[in-house]
Residue, then its C-alpha position, 0 to 999 in steps of 0.5 A: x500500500x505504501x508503494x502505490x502511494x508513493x508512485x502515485x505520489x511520484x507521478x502527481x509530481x512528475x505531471x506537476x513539473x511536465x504541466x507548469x514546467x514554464x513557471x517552474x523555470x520562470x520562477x527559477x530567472x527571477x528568483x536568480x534575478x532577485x539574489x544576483x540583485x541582493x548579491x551584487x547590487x546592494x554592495x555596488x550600491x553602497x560604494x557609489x553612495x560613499x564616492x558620492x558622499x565623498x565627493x561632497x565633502x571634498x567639495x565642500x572642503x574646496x569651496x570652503x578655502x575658496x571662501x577663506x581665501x577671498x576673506x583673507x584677500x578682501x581684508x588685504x584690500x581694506x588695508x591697502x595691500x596690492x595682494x588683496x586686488x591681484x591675490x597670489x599673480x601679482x602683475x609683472x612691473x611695467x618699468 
């Protein structure tokens, strides 16, 4: 009795897989899909939000001297001094 049931058993499967042997295998593709998108997407993911973060920061940091600079030049301009008109390229000497 046991062996009839577990042949019937074994065709029910077998007949299972034959009919919806398409959406086995449509699951199968994007069941890969879905681990080759956790698997390899989330760290690529990771590594460009940090470039990006990084890259703000360093632009932060470039435009943040800019500003010192142009603060430090301006004050060089209150008092008289040429380098705060011409900065670091003073003009060659006309004589």
């Amino acid at each position: 009795m046991k062996n009839v049931i577990a042949v019937f058993g074994a065709l029910l499967v077998l007949g299972f897989i034959v009919t919806f042997w398409v959406w086995i295998v449509a699951a199968a593709v994007i069941g890969g899909i879905v681990w080759a998108g956790f698997t390899f997407g989330v760290p690529w993911w990771q590594r460009r939000q940090q470039q990006e973060l990084d890259h703000r920061n360093g632009e932060t940091a470039r435009r943040s001297a800019l500003a010192a600079r142009a603060e430090i030049q301006n004050q060089q301009y209150l008092a008289g001094d040429d380098h705060g008109l011409y900065g670091e390229y003073q003009p060659a000497p006309l004589d």
